[in-house]
C-alpha positions as CSV (number, residue, x, y, z in Angstrom):
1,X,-232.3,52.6,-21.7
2,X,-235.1,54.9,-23.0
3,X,-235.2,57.9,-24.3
4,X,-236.9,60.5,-22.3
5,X,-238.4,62.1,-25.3
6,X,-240.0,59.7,-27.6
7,X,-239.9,56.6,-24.8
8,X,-238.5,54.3,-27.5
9,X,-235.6,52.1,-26.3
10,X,-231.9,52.8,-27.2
11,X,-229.9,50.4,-28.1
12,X,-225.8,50.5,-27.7
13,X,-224.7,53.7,-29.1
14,X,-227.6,55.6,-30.0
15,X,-228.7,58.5,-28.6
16,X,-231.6,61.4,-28.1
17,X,-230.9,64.4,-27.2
18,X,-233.3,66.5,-29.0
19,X,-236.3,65.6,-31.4
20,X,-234.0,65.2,-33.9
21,X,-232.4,62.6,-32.8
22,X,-235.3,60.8,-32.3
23,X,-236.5,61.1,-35.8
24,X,-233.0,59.6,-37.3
25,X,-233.6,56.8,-35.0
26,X,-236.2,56.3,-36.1
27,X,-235.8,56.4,-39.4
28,X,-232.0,54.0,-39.1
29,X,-234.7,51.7,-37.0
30,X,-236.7,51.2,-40.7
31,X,-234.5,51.0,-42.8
32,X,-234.3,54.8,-43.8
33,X,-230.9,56.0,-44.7
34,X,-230.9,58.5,-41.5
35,X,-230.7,62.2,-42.3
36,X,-233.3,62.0,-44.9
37,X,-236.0,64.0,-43.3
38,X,-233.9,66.7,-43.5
39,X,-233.0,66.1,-47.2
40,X,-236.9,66.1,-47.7
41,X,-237.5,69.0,-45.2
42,X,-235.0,71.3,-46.9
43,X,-235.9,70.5,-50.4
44,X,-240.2,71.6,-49.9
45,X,-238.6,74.8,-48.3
46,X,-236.6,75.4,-51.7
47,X,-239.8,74.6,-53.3
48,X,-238.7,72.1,-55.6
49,X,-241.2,69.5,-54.6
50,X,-244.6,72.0,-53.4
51,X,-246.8,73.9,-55.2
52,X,-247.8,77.3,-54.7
53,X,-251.4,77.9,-54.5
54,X,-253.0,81.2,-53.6
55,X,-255.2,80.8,-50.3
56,X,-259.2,81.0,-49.5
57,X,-259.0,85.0,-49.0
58,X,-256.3,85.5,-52.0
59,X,-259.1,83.9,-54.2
60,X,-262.1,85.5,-53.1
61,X,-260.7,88.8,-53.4
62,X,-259.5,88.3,-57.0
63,X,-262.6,87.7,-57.5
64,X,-264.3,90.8,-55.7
């Protein structure tokens, strides 16, 4: 069966319902541990792995 979202085929017991799913797949398919988007996902949110950098209009005002 294939998954009407990303096309890829579905082997016994998986499933794709949403986009989601179809990243865990994805990732359980090479040899991710699955859910760990997410992990990555929420921890740039927090900040914990991003800088913060002022943008192209922040600096050319400061400098106005």
């Amino acid at each position: 069966m294939k998954c009407k979202i990303c096309a890829w085929e579905l082997k016994q017991g998986d499933y794709c319902e949403d986009f989601y799913d179809c990243v865990e797949n994805h990732e359980e398919q090479n040899g991710i541990k699955r859910g760990s988007w997410m992990i990555q996902w929420g921890k740039r949110m927090n900040g914990k792995t991003t800088k913060k950098t002022d943008s192209k209009f922040v600096q050319w005002s400061k400098n106005v």
